[in-house]
C-alpha positions as semicolon CSV with decimal commas, in nm:
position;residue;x (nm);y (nm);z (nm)
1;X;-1,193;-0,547;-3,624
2;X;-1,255;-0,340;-3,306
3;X;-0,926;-0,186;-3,104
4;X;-0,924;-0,418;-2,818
5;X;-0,976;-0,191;-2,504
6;X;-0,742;-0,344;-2,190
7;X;-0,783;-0,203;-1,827
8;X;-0,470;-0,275;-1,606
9;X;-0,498;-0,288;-1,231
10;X;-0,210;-0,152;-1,040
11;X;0,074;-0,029;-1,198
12;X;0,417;-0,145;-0,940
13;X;0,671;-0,403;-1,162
14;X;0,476;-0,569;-1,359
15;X;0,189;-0,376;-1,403
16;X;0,454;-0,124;-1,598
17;X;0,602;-0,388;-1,785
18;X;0,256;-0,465;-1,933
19;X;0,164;-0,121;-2,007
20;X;0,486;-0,051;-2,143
21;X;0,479;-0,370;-2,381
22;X;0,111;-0,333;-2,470
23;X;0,201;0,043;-2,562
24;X;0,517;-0,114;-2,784
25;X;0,397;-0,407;-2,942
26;X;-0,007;-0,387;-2,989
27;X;-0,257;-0,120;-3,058
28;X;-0,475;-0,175;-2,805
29;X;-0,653;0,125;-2,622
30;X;-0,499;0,133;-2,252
31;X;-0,663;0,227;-1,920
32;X;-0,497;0,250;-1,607
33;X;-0,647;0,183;-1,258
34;X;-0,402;0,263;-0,978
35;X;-0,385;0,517;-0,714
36;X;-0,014;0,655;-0,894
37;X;-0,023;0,859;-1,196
38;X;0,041;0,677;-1,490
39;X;-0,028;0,962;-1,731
40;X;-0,205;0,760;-1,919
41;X;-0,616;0,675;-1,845
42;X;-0,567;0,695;-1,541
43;X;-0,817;0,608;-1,307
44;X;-0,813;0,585;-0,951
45;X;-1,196;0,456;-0,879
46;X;-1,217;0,098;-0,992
47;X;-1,585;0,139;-1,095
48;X;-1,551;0,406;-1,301
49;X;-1,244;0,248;-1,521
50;X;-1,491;-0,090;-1,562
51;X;-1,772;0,153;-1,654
52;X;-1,552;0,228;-1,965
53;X;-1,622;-0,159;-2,055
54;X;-1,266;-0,253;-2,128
55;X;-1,290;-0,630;-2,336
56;X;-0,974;-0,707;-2,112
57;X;-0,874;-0,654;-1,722
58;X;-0,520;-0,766;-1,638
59;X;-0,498;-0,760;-1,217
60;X;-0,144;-0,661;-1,177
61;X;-0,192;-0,556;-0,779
62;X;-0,092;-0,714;-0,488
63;X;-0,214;-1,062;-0,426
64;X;-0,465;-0,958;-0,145
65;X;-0,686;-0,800;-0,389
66;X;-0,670;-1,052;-0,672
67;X;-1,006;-1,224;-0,618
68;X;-1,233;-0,921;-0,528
69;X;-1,111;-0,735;-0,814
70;X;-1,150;-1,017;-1,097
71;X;-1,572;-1,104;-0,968
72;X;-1,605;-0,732;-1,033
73;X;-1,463;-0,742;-1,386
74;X;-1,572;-1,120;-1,438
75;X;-1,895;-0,974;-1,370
76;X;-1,902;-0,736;-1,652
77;X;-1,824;-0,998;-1,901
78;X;-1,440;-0,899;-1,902
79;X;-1,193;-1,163;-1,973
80;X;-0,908;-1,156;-1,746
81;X;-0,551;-1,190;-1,686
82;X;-0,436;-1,249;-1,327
83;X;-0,114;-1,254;-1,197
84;X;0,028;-1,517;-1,018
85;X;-0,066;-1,665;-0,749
86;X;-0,448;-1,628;-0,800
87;X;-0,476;-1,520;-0,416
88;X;-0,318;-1,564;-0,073
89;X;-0,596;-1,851;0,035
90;X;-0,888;-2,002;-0,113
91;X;-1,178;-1,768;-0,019
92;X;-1,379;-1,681;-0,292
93;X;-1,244;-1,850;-0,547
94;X;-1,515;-2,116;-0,618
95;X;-1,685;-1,812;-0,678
96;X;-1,488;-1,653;-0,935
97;X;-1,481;-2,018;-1,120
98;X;-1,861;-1,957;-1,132
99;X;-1,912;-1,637;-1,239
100;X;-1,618;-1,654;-1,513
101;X;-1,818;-2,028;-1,630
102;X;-2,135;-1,842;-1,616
103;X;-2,013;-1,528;-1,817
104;X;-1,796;-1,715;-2,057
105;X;-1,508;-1,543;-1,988
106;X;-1,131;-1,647;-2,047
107;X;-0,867;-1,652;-1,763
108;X;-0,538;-1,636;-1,810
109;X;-0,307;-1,654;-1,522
110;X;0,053;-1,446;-1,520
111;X;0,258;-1,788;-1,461
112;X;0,510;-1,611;-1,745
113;X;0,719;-1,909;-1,762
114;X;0,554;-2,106;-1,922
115;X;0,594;-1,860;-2,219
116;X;0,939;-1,888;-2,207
117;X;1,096;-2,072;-2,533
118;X;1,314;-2,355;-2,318
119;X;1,015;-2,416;-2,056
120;X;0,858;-2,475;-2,343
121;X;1,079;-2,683;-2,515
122;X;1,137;-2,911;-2,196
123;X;0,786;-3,008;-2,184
124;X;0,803;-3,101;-2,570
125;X;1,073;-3,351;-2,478
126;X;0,910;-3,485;-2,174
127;X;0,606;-3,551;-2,440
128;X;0,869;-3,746;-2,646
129;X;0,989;-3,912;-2,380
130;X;1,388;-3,752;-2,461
131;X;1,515;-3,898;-2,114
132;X;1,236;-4,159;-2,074
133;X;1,070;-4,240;-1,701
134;X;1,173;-3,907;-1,508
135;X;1,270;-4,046;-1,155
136;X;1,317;-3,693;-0,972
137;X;1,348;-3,295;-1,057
138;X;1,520;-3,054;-0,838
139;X;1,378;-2,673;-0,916
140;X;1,566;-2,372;-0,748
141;X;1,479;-2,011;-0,763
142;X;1,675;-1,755;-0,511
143;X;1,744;-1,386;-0,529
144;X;1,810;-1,116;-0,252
145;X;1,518;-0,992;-0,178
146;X;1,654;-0,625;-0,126
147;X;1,830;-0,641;-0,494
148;X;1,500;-0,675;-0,653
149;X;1,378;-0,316;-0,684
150;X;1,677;-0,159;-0,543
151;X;1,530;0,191;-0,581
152;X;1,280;0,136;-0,337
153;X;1,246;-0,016;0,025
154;X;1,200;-0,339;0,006
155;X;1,047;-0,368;0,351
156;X;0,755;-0,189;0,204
157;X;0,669;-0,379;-0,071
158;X;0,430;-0,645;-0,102
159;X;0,676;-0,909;-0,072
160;X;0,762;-0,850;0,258
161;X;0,440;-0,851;0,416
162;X;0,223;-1,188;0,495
163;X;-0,094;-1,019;0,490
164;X;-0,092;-0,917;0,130
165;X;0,049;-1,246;-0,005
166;X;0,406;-1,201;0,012
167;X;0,666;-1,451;0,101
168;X;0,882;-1,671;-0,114
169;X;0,584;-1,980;-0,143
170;X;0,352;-1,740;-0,356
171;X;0,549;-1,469;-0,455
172;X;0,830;-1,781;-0,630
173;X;0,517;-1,980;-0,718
174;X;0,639;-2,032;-1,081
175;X;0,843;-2,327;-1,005
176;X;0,527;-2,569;-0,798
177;X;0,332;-2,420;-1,105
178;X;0,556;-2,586;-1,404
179;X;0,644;-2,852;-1,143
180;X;0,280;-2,939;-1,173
181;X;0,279;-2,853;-1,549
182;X;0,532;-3,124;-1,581
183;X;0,421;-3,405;-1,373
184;X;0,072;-3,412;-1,368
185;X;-0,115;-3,457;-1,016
186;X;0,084;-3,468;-0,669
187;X;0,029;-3,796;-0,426
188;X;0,220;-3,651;-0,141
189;X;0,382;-3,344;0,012
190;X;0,621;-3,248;0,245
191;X;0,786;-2,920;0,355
192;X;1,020;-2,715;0,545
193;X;0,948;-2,298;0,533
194;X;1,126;-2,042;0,779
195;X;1,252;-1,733;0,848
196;X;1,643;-1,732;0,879
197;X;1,798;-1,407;0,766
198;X;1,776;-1,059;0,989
199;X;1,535;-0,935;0,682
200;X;1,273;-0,662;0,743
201;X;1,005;-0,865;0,656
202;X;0,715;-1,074;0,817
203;X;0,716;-1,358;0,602
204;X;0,888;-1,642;0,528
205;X;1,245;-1,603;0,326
206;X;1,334;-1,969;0,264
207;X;1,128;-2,260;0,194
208;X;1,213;-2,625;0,114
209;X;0,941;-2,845;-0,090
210;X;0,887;-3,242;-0,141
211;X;0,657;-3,334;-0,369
212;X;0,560;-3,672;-0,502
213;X;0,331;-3,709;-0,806
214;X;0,090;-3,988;-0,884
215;X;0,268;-4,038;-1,219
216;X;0,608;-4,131;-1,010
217;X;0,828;-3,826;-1,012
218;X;0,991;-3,699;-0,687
219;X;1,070;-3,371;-0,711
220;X;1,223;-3,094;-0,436
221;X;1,156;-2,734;-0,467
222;X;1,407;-2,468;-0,307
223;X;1,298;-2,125;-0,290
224;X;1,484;-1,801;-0,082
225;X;1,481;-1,429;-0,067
226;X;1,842;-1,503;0,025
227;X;2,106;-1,590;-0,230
228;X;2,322;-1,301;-0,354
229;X;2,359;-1,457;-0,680
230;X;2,045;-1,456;-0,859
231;X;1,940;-1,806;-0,905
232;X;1,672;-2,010;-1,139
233;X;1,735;-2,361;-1,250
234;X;1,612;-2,679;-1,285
235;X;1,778;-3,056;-1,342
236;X;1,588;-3,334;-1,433
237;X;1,714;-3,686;-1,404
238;X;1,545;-3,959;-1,618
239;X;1,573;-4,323;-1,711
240;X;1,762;-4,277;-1,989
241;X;1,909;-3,903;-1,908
242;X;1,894;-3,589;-1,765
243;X;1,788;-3,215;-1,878
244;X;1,939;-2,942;-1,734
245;X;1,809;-2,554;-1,734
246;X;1,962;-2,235;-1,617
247;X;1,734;-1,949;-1,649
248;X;2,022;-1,673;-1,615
249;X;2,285;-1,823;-1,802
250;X;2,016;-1,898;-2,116
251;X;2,149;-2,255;-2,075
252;X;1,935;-2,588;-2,174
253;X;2,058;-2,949;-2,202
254;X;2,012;-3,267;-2,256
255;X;2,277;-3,592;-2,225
256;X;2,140;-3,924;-2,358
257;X;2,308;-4,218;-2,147
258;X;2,211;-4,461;-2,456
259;X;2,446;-4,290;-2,759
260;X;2,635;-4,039;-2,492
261;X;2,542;-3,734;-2,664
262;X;2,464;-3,364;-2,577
263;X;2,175;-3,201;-2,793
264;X;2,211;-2,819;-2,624
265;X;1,908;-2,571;-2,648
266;X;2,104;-2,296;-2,495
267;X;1,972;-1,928;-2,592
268;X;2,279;-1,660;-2,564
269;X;2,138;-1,324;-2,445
270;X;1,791;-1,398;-2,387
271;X;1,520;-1,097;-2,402
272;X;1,377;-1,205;-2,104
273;X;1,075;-0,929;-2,211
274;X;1,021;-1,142;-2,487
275;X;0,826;-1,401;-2,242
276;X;0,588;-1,122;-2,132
277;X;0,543;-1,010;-2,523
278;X;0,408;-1,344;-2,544
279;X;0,217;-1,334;-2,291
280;X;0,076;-1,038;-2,381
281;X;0,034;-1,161;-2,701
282;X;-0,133;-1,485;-2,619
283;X;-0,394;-1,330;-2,372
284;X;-0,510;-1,050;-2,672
285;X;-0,570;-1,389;-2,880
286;X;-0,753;-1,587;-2,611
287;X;-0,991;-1,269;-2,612
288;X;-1,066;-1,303;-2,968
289;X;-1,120;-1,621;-2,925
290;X;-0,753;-1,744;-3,115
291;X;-0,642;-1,925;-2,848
292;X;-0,730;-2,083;-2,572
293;X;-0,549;-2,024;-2,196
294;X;-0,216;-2,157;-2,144
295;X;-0,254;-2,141;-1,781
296;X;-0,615;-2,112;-1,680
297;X;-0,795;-2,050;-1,364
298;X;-0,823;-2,393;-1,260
299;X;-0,464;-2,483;-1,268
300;X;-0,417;-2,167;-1,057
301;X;-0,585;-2,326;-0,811
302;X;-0,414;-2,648;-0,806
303;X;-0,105;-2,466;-0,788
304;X;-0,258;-2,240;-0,486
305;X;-0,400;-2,542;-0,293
306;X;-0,024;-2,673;-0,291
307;X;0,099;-2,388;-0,192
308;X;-0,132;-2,321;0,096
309;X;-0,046;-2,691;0,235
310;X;0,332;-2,590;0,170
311;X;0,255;-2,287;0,406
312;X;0,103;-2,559;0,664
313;X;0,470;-2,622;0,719
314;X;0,569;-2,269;0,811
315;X;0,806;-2,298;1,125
316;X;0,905;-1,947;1,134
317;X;0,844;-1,896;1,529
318;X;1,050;-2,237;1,569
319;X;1,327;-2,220;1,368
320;X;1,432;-1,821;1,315
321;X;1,829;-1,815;1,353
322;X;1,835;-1,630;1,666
323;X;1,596;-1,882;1,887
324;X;1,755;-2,150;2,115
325;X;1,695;-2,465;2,005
């Protein structure tokens, strides 16, 4: 079999974590589209890397550019993996969902936790039904913005800025993307996002979610650019039990009410790279045709239609810290 040829688009965090894993772990050939040198393939004319007909295009860039640069690649018959969110609003993505139906091509979305052994393992108990009817969910994710890459300016990344899809409701998008995975279709929503800190950015740094789904569920979201103490969990409380998850402590659950006991999941020193190997992994085998998307283009789009009526709620201008109220 051929050496699968992979172009990667932009080359900031996670672009560099999937070259460097791709380089480690598969022996694919690697090109490299981003204005930075990368030393390796690099190109800094998009054209001219998709003229070298890569089988795979993984759009790594910021959020902005998402759409416009998967039709190009979709286009050329390239199967794709885009990270999350698919875009910043909804223009152009009907037409995306055409051209990749019309070309056949495979879409994986960069939702990584759903690669991650205990996401996975929750949604094989909610499939056996380990705490029966779930009655509500509370997800958190929160982490100081600046502490992210603390070798560079945070203020100039794309986090901070609202016109190329930063903010905490896309850029923490994982959790109303398993939150759907979960619980199927939501009924009704309800949200609260702001600005409260003194921040250098122009987006929102806190946001507060209500979701009901069809299926019965209520579940409330929390997301911040604010908490000092990096923060992703999630407690679900069922009929007959509850699960608990702790993404930095490697920590997973569950008590059953009926016979009192304590079946624990927990994973001690967790590669957390070992999520994006199988990521990696899993797109490589949707291309040969292996597998088929774990997270695929229209379930980005449910999960970007939510958060676009989430951002409906923003009351920035209304509610920053320093206004009188």
């Amino acid at each position: 079999m051929k050496k699968l040829k992979i172009l990667i688009v932009g080359c900031g965090s996670i672009g560099s974590r999937h070259l460097k894993n791709l380089k480690e772990n598969t022996n694919c050939e690697l090109i490299v589209f981003d204005p930075k040198d990368s030393n390796l393939n690099n190109f800094t004319d998009y054209n001219e890397a998709l003229n070298q007909k890569p089988d795979g295009v993984i759009i790594a860039g910021p959020t902005n550019l998402h759409i416009q640069q998967a039709k190009k690649a979709a286009q050329r018959g390239c199967h794709l993996l885009i990270e999350k969110p698919l875009s910043h609003n909804l223009e152009g993505v009907d037409d995306l969902i055409r051209i990749v139906e019309a070309k056949k091509v495979k879409v994986l979305i960069g939702f990584c936790l759903r690669m991650h052994k205990q996401m996975q393992k929750i949604k094989e108990l909610l499939a056996q039904n380990a705490i029966g009817k779930v009655y509500s969910a509370r997800l958190t994710a929160g982490n100081y913005l600046p502490n992210w890459r603390s070798e560079k300016d945070y203020s100039q990344l794309y986090n901070a800025k609202k016109e190329l899809g930063g903010g905490v409701v896309f850029d923490l998008m994982h959790e109303i993307d398993y939150a759907l995975w979960f619980f199927g279709e939501v009924e009704r929503l309800n949200a609260n996002i702001c600005k409260l800190s003194d921040l250098k950015i122009d987006t929102e740094d806190c946001a507060e979610i209500f979701l009901k789904f069809k299926n019965g569920p209520i579940a409330q979201i929390h997301l911040d650019y604010l908490n000092r103490k990096l923060n992703r969990s999630c407690e679900l409380i069922g009929e007959f039990g509850n699960i608990e998850w702790d993404y930095v402590k490697g920590l997973l659950k569950v008590f059953n009410a009926r016979d009192k006991s304590i079946k624990d999941f927990s994973i001690e020193n967790y590669d957390i790279n070992s999520m994006y190997i199988n990521e990696i992994r899993h797109f490589l085998n949707c291309i040969k045709g292996k597998e088929e998307p774990l997270v695929d283009i229209y379930d980005a789009k449910k999960s970007l239609e939510i958060a676009l009526a989430v951002k409906k709620y923003d009351n920035s201008n209304i509610y920053h810290h320093k206004d009188k109220i």
